[in-house]
PyMOL CGO cylinders between C-alpha atoms (Angstrom):
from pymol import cmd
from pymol.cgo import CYLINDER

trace = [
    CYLINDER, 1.69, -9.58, 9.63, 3.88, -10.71, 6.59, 0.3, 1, 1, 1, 1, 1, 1,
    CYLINDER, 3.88, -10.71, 6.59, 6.93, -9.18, 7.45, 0.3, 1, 1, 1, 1, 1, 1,
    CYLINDER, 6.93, -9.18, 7.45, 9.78, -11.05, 5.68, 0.3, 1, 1, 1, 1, 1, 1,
    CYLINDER, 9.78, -11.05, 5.68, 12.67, -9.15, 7.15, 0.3, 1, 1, 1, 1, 1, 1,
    CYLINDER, 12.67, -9.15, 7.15, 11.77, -10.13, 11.12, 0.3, 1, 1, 1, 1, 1, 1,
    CYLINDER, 11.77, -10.13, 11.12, 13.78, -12.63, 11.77, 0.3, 1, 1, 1, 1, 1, 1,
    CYLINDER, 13.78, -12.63, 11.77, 16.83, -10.54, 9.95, 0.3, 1, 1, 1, 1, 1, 1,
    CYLINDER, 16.83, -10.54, 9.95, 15.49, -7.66, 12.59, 0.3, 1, 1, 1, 1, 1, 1,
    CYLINDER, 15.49, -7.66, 12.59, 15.14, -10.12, 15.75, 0.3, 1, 1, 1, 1, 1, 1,
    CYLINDER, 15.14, -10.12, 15.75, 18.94, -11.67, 15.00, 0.3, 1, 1, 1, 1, 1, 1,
    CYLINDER, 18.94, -11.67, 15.00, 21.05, -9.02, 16.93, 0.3, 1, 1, 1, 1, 1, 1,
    CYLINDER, 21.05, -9.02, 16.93, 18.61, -9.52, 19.74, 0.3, 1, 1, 1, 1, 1, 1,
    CYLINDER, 18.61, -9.52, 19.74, 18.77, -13.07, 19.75, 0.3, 1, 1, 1, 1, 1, 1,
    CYLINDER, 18.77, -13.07, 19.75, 22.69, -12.75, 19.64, 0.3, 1, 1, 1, 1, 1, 1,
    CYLINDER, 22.69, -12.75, 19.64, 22.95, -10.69, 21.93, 0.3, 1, 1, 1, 1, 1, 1,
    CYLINDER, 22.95, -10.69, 21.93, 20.96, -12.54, 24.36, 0.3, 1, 1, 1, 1, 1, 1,
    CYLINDER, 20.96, -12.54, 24.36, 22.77, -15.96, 24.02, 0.3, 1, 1, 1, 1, 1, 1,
    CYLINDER, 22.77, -15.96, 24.02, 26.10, -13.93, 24.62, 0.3, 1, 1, 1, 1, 1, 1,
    CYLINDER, 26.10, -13.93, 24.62, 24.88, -12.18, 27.70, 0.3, 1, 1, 1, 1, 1, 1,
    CYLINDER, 24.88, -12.18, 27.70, 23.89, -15.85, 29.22, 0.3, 1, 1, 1, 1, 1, 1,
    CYLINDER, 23.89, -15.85, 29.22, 26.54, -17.68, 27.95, 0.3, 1, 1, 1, 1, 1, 1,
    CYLINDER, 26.54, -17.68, 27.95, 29.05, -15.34, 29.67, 0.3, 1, 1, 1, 1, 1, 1,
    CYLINDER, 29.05, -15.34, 29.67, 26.71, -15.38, 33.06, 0.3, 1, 1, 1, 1, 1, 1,
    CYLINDER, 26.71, -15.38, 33.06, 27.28, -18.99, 32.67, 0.3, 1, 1, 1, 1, 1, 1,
    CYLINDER, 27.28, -18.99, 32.67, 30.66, -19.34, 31.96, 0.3, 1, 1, 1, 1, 1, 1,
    CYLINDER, 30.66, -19.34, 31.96, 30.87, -16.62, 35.24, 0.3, 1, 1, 1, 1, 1, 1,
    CYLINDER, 30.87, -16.62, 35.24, 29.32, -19.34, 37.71, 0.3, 1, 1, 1, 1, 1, 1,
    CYLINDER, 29.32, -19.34, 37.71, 31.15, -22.13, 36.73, 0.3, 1, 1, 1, 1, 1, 1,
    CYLINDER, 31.15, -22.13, 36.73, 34.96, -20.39, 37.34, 0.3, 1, 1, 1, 1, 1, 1,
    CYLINDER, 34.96, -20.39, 37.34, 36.40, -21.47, 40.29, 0.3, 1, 1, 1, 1, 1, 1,
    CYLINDER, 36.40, -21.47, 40.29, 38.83, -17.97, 40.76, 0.3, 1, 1, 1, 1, 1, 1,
    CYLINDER, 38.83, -17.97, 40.76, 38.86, -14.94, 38.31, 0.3, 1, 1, 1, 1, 1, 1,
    CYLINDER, 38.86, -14.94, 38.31, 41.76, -13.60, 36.80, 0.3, 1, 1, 1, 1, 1, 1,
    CYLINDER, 41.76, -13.60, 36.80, 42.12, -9.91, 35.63, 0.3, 1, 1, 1, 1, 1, 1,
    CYLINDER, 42.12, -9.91, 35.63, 42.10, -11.25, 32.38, 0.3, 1, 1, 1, 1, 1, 1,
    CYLINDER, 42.10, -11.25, 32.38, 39.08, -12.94, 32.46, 0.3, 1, 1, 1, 1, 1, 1,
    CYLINDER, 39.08, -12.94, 32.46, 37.49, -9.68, 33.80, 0.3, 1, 1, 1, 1, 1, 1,
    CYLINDER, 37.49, -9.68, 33.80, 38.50, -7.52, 31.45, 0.3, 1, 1, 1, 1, 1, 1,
    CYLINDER, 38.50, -7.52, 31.45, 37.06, -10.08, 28.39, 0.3, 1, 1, 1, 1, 1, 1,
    CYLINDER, 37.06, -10.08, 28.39, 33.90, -10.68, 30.48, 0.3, 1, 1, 1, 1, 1, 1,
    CYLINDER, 33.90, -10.68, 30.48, 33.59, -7.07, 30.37, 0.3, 1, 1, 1, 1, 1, 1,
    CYLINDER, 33.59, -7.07, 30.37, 33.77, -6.48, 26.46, 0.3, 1, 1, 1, 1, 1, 1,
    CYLINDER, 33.77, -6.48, 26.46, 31.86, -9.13, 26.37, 0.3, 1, 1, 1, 1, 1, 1,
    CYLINDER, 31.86, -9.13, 26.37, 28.83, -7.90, 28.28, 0.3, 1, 1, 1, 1, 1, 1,
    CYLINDER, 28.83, -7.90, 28.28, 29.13, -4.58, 26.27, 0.3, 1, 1, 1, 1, 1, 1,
    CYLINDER, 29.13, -4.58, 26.27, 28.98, -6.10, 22.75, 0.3, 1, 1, 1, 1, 1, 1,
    CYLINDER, 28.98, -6.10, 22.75, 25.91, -8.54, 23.96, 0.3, 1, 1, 1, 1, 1, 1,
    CYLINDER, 25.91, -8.54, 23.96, 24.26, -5.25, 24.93, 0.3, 1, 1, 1, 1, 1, 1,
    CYLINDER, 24.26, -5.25, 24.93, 25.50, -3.17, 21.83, 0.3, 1, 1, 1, 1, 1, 1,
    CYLINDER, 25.50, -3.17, 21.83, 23.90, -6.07, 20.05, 0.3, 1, 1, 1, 1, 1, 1,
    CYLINDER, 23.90, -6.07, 20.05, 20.43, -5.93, 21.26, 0.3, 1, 1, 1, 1, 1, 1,
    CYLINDER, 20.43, -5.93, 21.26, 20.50, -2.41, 21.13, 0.3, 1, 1, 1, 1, 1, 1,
    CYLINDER, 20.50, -2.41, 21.13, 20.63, -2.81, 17.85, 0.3, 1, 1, 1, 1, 1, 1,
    CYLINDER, 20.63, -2.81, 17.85, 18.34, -5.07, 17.52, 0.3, 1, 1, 1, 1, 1, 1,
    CYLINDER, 18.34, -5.07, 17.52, 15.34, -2.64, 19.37, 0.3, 1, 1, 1, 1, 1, 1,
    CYLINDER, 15.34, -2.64, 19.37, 16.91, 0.29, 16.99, 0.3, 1, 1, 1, 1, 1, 1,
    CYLINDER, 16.91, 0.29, 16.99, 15.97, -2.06, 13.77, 0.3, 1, 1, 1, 1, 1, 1,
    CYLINDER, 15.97, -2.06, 13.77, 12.14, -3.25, 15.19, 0.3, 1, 1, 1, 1, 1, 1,
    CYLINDER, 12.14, -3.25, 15.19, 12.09, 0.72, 14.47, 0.3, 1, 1, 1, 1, 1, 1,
    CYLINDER, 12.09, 0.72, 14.47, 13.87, 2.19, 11.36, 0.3, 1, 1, 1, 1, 1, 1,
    CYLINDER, 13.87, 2.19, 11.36, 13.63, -0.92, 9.48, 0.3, 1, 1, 1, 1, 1, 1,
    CYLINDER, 13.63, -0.92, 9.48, 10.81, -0.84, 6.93, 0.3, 1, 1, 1, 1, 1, 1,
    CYLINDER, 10.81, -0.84, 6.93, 8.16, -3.36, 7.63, 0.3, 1, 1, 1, 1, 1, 1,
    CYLINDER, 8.16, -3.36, 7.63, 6.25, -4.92, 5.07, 0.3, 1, 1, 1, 1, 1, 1,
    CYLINDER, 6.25, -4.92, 5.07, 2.75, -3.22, 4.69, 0.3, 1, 1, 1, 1, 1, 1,
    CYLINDER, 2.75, -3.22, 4.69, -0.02, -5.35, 6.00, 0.3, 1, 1, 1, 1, 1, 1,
    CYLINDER, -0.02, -5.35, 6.00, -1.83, -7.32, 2.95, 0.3, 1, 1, 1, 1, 1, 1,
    CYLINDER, -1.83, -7.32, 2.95, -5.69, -8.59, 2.59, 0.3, 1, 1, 1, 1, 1, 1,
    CYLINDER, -5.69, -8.59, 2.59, -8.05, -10.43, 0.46, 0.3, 1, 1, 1, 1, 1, 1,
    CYLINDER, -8.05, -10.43, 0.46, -10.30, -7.66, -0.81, 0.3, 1, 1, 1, 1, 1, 1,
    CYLINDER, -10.30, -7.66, -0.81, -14.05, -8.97, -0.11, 0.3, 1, 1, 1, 1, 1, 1,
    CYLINDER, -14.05, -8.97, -0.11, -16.06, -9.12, -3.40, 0.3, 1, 1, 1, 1, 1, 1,
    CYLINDER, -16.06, -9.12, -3.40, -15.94, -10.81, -6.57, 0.3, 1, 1, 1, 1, 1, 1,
    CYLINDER, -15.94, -10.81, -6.57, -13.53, -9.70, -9.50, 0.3, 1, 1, 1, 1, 1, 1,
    CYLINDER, -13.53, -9.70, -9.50, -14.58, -9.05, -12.51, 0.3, 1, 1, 1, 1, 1, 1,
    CYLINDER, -14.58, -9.05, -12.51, -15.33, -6.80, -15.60, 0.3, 1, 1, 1, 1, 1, 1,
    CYLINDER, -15.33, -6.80, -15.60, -18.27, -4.17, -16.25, 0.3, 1, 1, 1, 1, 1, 1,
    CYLINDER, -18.27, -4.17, -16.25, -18.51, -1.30, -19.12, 0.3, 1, 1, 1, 1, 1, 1,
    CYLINDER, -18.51, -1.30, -19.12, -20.72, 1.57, -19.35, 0.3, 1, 1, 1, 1, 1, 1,
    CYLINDER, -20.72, 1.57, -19.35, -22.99, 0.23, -22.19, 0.3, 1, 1, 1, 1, 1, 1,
    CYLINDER, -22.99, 0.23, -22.19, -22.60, 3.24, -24.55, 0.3, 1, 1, 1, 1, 1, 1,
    CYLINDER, -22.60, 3.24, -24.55, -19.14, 2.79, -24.99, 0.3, 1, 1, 1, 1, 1, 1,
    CYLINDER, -19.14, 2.79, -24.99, -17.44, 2.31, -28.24, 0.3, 1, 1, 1, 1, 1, 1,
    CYLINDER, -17.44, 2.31, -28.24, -15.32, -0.55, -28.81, 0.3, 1, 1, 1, 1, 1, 1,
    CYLINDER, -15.32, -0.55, -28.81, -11.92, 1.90, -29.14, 0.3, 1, 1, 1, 1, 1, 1,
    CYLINDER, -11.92, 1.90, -29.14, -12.89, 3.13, -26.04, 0.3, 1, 1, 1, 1, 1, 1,
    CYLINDER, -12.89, 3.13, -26.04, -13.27, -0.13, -24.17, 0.3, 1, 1, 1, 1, 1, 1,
    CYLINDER, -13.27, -0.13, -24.17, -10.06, -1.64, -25.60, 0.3, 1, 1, 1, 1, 1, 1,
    CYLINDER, -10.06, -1.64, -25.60, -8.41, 1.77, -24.30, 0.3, 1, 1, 1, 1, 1, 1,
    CYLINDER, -8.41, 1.77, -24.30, -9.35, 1.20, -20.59, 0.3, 1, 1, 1, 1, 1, 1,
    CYLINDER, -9.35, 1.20, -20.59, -9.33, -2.60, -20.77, 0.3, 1, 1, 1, 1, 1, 1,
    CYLINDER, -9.33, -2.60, -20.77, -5.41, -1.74, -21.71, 0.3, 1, 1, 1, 1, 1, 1,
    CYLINDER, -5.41, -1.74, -21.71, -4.53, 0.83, -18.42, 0.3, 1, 1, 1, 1, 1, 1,
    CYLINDER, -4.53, 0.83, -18.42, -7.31, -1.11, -16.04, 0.3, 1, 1, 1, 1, 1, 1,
    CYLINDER, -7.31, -1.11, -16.04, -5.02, -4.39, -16.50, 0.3, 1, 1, 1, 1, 1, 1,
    CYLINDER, -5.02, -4.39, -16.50, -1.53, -2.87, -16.67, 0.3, 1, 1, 1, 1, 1, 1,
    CYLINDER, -1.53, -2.87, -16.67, -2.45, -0.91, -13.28, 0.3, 1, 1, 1, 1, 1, 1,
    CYLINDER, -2.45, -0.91, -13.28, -3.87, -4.55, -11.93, 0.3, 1, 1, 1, 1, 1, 1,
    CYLINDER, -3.87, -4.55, -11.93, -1.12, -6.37, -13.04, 0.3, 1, 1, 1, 1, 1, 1,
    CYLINDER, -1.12, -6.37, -13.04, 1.86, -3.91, -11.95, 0.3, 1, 1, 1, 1, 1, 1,
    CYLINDER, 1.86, -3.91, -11.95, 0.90, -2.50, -8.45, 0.3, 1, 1, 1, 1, 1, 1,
    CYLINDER, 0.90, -2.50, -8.45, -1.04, -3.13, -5.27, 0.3, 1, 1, 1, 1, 1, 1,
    CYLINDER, -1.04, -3.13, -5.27, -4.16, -2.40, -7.19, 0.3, 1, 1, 1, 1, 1, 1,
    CYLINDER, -4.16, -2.40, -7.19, -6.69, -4.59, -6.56, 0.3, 1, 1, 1, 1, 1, 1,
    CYLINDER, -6.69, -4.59, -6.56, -9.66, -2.73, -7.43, 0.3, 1, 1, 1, 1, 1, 1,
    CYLINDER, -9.66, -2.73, -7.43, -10.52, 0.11, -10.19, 0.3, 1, 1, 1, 1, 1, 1,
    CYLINDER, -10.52, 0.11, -10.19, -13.25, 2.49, -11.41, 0.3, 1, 1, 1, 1, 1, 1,
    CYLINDER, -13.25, 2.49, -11.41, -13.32, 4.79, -14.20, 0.3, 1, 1, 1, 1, 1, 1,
    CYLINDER, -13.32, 4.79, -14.20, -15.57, 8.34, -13.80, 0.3, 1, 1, 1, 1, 1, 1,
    CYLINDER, -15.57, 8.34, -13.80, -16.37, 10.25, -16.46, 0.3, 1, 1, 1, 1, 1, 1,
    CYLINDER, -16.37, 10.25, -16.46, -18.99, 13.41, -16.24, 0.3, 1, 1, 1, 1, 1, 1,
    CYLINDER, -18.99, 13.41, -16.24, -21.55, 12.01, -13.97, 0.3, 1, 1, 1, 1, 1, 1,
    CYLINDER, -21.55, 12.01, -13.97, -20.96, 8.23, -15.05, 0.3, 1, 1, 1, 1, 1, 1,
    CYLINDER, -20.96, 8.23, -15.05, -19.38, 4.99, -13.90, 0.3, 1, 1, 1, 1, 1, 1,
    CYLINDER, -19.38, 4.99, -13.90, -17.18, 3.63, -16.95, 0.3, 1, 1, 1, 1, 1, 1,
    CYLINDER, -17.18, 3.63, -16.95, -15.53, 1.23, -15.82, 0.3, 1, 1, 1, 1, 1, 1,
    CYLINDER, -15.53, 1.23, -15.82, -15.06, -1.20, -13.01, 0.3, 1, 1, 1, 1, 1, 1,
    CYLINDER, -15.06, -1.20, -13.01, -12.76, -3.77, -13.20, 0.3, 1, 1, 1, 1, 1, 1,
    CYLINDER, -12.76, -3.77, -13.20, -10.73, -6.18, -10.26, 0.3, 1, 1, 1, 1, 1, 1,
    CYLINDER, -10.73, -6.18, -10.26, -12.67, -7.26, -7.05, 0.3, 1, 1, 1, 1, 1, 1,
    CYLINDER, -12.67, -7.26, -7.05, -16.08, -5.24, -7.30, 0.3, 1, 1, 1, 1, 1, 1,
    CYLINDER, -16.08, -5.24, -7.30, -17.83, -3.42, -4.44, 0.3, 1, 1, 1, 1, 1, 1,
    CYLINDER, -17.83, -3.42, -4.44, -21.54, -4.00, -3.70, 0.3, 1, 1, 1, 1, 1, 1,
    CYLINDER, -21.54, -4.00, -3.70, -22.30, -0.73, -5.16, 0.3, 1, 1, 1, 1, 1, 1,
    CYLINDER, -22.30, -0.73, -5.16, -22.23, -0.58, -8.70, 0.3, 1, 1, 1, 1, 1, 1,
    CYLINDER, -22.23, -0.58, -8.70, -22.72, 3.69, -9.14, 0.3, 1, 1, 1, 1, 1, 1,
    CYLINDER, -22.72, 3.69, -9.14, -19.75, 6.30, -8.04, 0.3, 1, 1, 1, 1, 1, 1,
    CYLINDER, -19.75, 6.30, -8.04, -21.49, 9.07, -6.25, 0.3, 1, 1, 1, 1, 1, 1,
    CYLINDER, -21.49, 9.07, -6.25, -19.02, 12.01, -5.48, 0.3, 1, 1, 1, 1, 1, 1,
    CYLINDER, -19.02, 12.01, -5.48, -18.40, 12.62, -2.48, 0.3, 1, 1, 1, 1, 1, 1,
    CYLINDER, -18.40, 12.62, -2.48, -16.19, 15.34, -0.48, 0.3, 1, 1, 1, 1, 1, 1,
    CYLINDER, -16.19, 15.34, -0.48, -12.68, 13.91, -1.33, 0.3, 1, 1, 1, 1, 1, 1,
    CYLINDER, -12.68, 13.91, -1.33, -13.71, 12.32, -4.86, 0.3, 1, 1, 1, 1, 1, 1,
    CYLINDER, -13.71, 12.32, -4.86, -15.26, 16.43, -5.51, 0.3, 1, 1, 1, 1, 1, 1,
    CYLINDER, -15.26, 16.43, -5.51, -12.28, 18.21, -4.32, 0.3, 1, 1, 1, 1, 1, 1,
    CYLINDER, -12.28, 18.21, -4.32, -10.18, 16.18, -6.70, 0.3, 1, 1, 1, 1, 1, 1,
    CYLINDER, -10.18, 16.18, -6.70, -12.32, 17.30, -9.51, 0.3, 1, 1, 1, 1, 1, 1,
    CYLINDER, -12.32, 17.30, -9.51, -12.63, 20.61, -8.53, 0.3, 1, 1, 1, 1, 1, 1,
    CYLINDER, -12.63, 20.61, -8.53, -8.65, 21.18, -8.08, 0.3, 1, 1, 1, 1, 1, 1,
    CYLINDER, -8.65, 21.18, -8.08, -7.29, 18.57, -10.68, 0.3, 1, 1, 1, 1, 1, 1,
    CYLINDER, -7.29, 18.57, -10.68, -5.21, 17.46, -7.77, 0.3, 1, 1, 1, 1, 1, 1,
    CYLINDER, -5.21, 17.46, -7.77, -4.69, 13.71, -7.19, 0.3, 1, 1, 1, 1, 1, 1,
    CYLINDER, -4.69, 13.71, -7.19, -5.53, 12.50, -3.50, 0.3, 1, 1, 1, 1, 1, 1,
    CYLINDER, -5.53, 12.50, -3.50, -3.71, 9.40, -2.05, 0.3, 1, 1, 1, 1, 1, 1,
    CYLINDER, -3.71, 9.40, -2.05, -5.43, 8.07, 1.36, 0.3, 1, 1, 1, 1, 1, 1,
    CYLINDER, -5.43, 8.07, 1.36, -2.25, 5.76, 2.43, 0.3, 1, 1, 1, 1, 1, 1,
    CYLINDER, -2.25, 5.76, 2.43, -4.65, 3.85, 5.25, 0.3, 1, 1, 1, 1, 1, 1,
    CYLINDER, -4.65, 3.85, 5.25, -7.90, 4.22, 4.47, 0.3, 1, 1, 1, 1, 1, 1,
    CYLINDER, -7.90, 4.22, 4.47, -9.27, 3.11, 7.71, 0.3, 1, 1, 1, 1, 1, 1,
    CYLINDER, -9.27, 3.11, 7.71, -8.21, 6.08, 9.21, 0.3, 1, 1, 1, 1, 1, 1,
    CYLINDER, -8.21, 6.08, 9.21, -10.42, 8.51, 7.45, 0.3, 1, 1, 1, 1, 1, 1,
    CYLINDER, -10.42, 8.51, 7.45, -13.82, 9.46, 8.35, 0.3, 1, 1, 1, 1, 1, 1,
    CYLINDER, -13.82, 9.46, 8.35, -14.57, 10.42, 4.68, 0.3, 1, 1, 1, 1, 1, 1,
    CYLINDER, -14.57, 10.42, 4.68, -13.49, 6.86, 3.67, 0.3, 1, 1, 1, 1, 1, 1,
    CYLINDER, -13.49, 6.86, 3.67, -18.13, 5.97, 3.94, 0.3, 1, 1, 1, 1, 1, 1,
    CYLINDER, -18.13, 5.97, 3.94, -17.85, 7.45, 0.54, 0.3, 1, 1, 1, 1, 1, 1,
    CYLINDER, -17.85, 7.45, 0.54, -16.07, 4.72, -1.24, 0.3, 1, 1, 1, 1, 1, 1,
    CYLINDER, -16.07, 4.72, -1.24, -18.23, 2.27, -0.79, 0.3, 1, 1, 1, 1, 1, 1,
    CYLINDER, -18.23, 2.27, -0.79, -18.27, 1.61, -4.66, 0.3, 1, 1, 1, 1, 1, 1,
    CYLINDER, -18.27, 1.61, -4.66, -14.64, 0.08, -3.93, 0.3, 1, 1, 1, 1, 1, 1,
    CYLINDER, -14.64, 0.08, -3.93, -14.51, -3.24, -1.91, 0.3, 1, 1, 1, 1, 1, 1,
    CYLINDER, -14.51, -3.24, -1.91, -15.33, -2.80, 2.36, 0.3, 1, 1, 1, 1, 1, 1,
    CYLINDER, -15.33, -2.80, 2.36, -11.92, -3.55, 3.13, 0.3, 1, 1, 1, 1, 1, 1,
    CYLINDER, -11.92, -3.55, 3.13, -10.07, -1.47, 0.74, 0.3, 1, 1, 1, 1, 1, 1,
    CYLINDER, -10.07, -1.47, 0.74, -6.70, -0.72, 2.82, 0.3, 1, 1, 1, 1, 1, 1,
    CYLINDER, -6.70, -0.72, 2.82, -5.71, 2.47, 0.55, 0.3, 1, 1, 1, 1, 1, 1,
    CYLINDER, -5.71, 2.47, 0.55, -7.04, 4.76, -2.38, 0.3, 1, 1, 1, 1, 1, 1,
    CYLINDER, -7.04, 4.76, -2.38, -5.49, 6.96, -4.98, 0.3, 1, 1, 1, 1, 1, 1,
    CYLINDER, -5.49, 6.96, -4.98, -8.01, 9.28, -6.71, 0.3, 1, 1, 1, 1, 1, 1,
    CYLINDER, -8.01, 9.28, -6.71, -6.18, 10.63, -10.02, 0.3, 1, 1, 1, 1, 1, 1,
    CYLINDER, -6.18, 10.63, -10.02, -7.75, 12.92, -12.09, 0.3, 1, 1, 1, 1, 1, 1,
    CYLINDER, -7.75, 12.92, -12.09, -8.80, 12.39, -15.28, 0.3, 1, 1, 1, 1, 1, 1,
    CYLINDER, -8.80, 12.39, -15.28, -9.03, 15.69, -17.31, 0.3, 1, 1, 1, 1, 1, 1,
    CYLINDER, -9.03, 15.69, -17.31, -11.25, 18.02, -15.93, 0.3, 1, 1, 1, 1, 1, 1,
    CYLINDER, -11.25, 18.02, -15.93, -14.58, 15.75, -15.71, 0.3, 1, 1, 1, 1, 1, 1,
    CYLINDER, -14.58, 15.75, -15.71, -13.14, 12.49, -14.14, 0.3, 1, 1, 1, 1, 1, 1,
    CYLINDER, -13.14, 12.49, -14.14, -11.63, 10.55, -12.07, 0.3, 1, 1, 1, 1, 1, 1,
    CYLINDER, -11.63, 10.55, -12.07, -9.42, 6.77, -12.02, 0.3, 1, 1, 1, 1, 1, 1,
    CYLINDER, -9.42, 6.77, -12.02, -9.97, 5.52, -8.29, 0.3, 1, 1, 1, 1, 1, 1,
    CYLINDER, -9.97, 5.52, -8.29, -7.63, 3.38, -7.41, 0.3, 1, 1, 1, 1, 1, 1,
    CYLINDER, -7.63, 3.38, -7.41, -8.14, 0.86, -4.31, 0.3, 1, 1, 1, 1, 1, 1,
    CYLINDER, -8.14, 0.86, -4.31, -5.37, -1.36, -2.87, 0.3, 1, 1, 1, 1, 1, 1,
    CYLINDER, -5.37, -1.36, -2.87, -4.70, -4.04, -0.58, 0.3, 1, 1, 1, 1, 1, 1,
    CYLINDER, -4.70, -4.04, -0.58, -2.40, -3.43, 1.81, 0.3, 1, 1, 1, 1, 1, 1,
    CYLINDER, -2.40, -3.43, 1.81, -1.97, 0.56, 3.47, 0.3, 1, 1, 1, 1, 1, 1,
    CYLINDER, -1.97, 0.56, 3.47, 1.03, 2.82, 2.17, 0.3, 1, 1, 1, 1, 1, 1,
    CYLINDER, 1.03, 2.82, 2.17, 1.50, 0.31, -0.94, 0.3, 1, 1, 1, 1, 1, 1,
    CYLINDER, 1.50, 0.31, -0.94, 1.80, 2.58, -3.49, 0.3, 1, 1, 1, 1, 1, 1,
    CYLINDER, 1.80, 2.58, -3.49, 5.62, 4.38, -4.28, 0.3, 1, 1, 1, 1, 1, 1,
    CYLINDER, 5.62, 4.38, -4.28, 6.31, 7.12, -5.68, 0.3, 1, 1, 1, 1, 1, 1,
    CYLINDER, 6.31, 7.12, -5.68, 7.27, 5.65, -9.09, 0.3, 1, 1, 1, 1, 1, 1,
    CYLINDER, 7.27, 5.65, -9.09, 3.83, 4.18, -8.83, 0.3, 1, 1, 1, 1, 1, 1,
    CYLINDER, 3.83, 4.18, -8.83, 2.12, 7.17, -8.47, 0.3, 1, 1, 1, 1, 1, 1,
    CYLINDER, 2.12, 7.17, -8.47, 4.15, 8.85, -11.32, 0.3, 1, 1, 1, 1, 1, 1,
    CYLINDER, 4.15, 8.85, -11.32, 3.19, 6.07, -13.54, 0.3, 1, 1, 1, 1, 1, 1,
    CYLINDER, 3.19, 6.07, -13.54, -0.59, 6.22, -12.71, 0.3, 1, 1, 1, 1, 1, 1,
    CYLINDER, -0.59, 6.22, -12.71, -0.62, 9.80, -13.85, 0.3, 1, 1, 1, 1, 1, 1,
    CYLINDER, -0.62, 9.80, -13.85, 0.62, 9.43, -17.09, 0.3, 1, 1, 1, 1, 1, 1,
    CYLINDER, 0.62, 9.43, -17.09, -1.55, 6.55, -17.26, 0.3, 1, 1, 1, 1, 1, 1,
    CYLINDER, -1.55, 6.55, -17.26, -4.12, 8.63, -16.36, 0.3, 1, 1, 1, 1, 1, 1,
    CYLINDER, -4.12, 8.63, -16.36, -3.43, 11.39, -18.77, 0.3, 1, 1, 1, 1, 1, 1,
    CYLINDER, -3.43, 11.39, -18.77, -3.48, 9.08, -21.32, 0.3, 1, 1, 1, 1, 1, 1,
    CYLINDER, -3.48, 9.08, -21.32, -7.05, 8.11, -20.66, 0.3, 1, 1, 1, 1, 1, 1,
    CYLINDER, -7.05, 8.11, -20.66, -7.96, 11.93, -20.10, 0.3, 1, 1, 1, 1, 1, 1,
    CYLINDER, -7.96, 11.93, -20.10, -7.06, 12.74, -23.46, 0.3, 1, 1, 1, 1, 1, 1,
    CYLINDER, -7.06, 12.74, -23.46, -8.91, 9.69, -25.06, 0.3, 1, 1, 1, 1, 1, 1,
    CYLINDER, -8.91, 9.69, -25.06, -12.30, 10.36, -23.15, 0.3, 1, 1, 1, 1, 1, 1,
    CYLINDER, -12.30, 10.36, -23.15, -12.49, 13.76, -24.20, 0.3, 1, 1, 1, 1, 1, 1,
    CYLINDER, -12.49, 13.76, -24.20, -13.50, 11.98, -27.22, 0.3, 1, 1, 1, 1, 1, 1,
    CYLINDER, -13.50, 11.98, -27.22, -16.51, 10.83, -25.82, 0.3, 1, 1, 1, 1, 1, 1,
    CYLINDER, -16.51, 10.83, -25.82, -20.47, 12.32, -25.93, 0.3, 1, 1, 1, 1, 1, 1,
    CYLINDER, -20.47, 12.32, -25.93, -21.84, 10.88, -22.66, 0.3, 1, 1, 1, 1, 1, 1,
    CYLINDER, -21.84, 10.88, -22.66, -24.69, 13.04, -23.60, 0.3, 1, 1, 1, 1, 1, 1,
    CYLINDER, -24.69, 13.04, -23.60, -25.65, 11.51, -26.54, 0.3, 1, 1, 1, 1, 1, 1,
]
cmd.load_cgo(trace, "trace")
């Protein structure tokens, strides 16, 4: 796992340790013991196991960096063919931003029964088909973030979005759509992030309501 804080968390361990051994040491080698060695060897073995108390408290309470992978799939760029040129400048604009400024790594537009957009690594299936979580979204105009993806059953559904997707935000997108969001690493996404891809995705809300997908 890349984890750049564990040696920071295995230090007071470490410490500990050595201070412990050097004092068992230090213990075998006296010929006599005075009181006031036994007193000091005392504090001693109290602060070497205050420090790798510590230590086991940090491997817990200590946030760990959120394991990363290489989406499988290739990246790239595909528009629904009816699409005005506005209207693809308009997405090109939030799909990129979104790509560029958070553990995004994979995107797809949905709008009234069609794919719009898909942009980043692309999964083997090219059309969004609702399914339960992507429907209950629409239906309640709530947003659904699945922090590890891998541990939902309902996660067969998204297999427009890469195989390996590690976590999924599914934003609404006025009342017909959706802006599915899939990332690389599990629990990626803060809440600033999620903040900003709402009024991202009002944004695009209130520019495809400019669109006839029926025409």
């Amino acid at each position: 796992m890349n984890d750049p804080n564990r040696i920071l968390r295995l230090l007071p361990i470490f410490a500990g340790g050595l201070g412990g051994l050097l004092l068992l040491i230090n213990r075998l080698l006296s010929v006599g013991l005075t009181d006031a060695q036994a007193r000091s060897d005392v504090v001693g073995v109290i602060e070497a196991a205050v420090l790798i108390l510590v230590g086991l408290i940090w491997q817990q309470i200590q946030p760990r960096s959120p394991d990363v992978v290489t989406l499988i799939g290739e990246r790239g760029l595909e528009f629904a063919p009816e699409l005005s040129e506005p209207i693809k400048t308009e997405l090109a604009w939030a799909s990129h931003l979104l790509l560029s400024n958070t553990a995004t790594r994979s995107l797809v537009v949905y709008d009234r029964g069609k794919t719009l957009l898909r942009r980043g690594v692309l999964g083997k299936n090219a059309t969004v088909k609702p399914g339960a979580i992507l429907q209950r979204v629409l239906d309640k105009q709530q947003p659904v973030y699945l922090v590890n993806l891998a541990l939902y059953p309902g996660r067969v559904e998204f297999d427009y979005l890469p195989e390996n997707t590690q976590g999924v935000i599914c934003q609404p997108l006025g009342k017909h759509g959706v802006l599915i969001l899939g990332a690389n690493a599990p629990r990626s996404y803060t809440k600033q992030d999620e903040r900003w891809i709402e009024g991202i995705a009002d944004k695009l809300g209130e520019t495809l309501k400019a669109i006839d997908l029926e025409a």
